[in-house]
C-alpha positions as CSV (number, residue, x, y, z in Angstrom):
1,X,0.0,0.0,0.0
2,X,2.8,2.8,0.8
3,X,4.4,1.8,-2.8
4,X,1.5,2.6,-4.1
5,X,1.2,6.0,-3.2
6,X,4.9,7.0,-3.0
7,X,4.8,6.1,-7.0
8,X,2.6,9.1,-8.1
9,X,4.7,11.7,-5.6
10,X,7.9,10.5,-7.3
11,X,5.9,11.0,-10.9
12,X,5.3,14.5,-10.2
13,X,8.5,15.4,-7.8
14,X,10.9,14.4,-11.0
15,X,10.0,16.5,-13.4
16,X,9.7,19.6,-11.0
17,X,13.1,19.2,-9.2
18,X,14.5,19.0,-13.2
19,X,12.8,21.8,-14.1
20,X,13.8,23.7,-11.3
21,X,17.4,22.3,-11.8
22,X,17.1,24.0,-15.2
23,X,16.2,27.0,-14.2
24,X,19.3,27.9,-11.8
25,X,21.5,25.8,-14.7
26,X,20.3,28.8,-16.9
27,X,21.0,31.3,-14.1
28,X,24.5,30.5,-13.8
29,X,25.6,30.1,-17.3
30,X,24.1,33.7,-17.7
31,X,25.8,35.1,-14.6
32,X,29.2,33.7,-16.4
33,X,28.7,34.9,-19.2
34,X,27.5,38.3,-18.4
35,X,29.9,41.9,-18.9
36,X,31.8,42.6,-16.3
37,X,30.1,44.7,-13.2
38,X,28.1,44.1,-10.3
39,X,24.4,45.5,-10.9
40,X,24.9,44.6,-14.8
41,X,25.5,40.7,-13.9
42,X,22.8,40.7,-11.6
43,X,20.5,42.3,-13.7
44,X,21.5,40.0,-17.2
45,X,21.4,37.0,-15.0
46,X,17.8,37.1,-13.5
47,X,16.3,39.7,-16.0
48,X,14.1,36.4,-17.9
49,X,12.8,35.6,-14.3
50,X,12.2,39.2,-12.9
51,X,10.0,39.4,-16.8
52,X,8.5,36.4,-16.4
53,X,7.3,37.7,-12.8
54,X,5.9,41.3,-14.2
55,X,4.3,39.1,-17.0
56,X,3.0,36.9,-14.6
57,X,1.5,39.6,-12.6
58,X,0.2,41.7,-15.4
59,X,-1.8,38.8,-17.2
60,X,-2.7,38.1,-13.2
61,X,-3.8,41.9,-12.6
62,X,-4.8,42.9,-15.5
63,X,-2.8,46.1,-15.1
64,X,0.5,47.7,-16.6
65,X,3.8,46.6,-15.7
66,X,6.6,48.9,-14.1
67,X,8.2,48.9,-17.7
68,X,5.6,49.9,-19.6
69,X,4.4,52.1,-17.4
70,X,7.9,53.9,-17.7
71,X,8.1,53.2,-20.9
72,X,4.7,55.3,-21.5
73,X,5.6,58.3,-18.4
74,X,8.6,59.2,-20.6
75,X,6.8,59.0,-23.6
76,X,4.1,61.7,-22.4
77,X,7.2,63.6,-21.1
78,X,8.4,64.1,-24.4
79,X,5.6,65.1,-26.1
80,X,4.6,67.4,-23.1
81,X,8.2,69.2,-23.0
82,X,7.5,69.2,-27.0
83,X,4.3,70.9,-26.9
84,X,5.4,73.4,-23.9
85,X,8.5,74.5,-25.6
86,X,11.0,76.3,-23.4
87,X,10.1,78.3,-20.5
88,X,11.6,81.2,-22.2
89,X,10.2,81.5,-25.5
90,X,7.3,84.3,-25.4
């Protein structure tokens, strides 16, 4: 009887501890292979997962992620300072 149910655990537990084994693999071989720097070998290592989090949390939401929110703040700021001109121009 305990065979029996250790059989689906193992079935399930596998492919999970390989994924998850694939996962830090990829980490690594990024962090190697990144430039030279602190924050930039951080950042080039665990950018896909910090993505796949904002992803995860916009399709979860339903709202914007930080990036595109940035992405459109600095749009409008562009067009704004375009359409203001310079304070000095009367």
């Amino acid at each position: 009887m305990a065979s029996e149910l250790q059989f689906p655990a193992v079935v399930f537990m596998v492919p999970i501890a390989l994924f998850g084994l694939a996962i830090v693999i990829g980490v690594i071989v990024r962090w190697v292979r990144a430039p030279r720097g602190t924050r930039s070998r951080f950042r080039h290592a665990f950018g896909p997962i910090m993505s796949a989090g904002e992803k995860y949390q916009e399709l979860h939401t339903g709202q914007r992620g930080l990036q595109d929110s940035i992405i459109e703040s600095v749009q409008e700021q562009e067009v704004g300072g375009a359409e203001a001109g310079t304070p000095g121009e009367r």
